[in-house]
Structures are given as structure tokens and as C-alpha cells.
C-alpha positions as CSV (number, residue, x, y, z in Angstrom):
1,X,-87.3,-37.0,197.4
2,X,-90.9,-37.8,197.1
3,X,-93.3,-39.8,198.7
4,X,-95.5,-40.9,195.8
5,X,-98.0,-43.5,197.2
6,X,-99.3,-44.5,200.5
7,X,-101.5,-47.5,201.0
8,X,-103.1,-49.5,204.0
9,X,-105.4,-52.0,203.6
10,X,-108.2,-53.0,205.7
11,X,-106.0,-55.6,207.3
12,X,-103.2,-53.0,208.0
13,X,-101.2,-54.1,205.2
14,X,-99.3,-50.8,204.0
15,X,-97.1,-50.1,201.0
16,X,-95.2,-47.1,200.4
17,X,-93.6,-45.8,197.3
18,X,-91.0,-43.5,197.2
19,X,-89.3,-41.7,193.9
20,X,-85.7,-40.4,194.6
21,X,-83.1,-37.9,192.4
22,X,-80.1,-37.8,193.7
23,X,-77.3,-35.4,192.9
24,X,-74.4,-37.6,192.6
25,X,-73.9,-41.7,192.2
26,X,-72.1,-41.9,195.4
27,X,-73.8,-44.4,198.3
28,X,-76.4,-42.7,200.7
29,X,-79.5,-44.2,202.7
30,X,-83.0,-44.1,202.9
31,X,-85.1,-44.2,206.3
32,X,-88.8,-45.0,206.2
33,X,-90.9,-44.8,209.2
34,X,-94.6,-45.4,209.7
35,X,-96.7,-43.9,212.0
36,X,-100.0,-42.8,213.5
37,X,-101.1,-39.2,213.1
38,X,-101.2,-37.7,216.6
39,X,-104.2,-35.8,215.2
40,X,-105.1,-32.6,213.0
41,X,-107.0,-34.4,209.9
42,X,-105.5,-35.3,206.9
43,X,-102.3,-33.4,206.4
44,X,-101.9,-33.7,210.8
45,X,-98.3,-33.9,212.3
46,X,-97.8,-37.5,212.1
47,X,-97.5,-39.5,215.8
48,X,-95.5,-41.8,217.6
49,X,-93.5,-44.3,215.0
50,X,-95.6,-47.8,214.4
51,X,-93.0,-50.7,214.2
52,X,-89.5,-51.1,213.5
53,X,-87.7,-48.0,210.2
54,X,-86.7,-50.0,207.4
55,X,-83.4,-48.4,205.7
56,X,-81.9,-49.2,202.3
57,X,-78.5,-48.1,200.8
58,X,-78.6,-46.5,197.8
59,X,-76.0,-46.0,194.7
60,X,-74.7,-45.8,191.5
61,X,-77.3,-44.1,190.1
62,X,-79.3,-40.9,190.2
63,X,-82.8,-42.3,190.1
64,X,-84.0,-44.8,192.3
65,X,-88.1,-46.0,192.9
66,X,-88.5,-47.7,196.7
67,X,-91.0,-49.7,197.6
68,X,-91.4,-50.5,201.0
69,X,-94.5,-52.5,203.2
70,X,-95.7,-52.9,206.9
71,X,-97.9,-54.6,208.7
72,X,-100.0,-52.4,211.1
73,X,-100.4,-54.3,214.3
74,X,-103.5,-52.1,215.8
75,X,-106.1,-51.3,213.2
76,X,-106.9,-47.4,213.1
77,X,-108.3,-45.3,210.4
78,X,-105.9,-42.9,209.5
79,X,-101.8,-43.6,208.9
80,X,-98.6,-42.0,207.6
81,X,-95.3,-42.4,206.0
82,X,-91.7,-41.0,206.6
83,X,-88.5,-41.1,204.6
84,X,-85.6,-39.1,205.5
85,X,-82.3,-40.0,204.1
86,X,-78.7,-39.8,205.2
87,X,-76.9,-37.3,204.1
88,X,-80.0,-35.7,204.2
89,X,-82.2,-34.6,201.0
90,X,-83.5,-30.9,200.5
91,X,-87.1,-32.9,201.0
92,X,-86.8,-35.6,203.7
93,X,-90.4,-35.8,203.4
94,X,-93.5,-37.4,205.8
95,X,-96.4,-38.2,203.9
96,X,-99.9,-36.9,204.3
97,X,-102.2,-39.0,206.4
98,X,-104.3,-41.1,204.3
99,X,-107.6,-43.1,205.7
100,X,-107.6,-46.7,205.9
101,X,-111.3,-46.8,207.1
């Protein structure tokens, strides 16, 4: 699982993108967080979760693009991405830090 885009806009509108190969068909979920990085520049640990995870059930196929969006509430210049899925993925995977400023 990869996180392929992250994007926040100058209004804190964010949209994530998400490519996915699964192993089998069968049904599994996908968990994606946002966040604040607690600090360390661009590739930081990523900080206390921003809003309400968004999850999507998966299935019947081994190849899947998500596309998720947020609304930042507080404006700050730097945000990240989670997705972890259940049962989990070799790469659950949080997302560099990009800069919204």
C-alpha cells in the first residue's frame, strides 16, 4: 500500500490518494487518518490525529485507487496522511509531511 499524493490547500482543503495491491479478492479495510506533524521537518513523526479516520471496505479485486478529502479546521503549514488497513498490509504507511504554506 502506497500513499501516492498528498494535498492541502491554502483553505485546508486536503486530498489524499492512495494505490493498493492486494493479495487475494477477499474483503479487507482501509483506515485513513490526518494529522499534524509533532515536529522533525519534512519526513517528522506525524502528531496528534486532525478530525474524524475515514474507512472504506474493500473487495473483489486486487487493485484498488482511494481517494479520500478533509477539511483542516486550524490552518498550519505543514500536514500528513495515514492509511493502515485491516488485516494489516506489509506497508500500512503514513505519508511524509508536505507544506501547505
Amino acid at each position: 500500500m502506497a500513499i501516492d499524493r498528498l494535498s492541502v490547500g491554502a483553505s485546508g482543503a486536503a486530498t489524499s490518494v492512495v494505490a493498493i495491491s492486494a493479495e487475494t479478492t477477499e474483503p479487507f479495510t482501509v483506515t485513513i487518518t490526518w494529522h499534524a506533524p509533532s515536529g522533525g521537518g519534512s519526513f517528522g513523526p506525524l502528531g496528534h490525529n486532525r478530525g474524524d479516520p475515514w474507512t472504506v471496505t474493500l473487495s473483489g479485486s486486487q487493485s484498488y485507487t482511494v481517494t479520500s478529502q478533509h477539511q483542516f479546521d486550524d490552518m498550519q503549514c505543514r500536514y500528513g496522511v495515514r492509511a493502515v488497513s485491516d488485516p494489516p498490509a506489509e506497508q500500512n504507511q503514513g505519508y511524509p509531511v508536505t507544506n501547505a504554506c
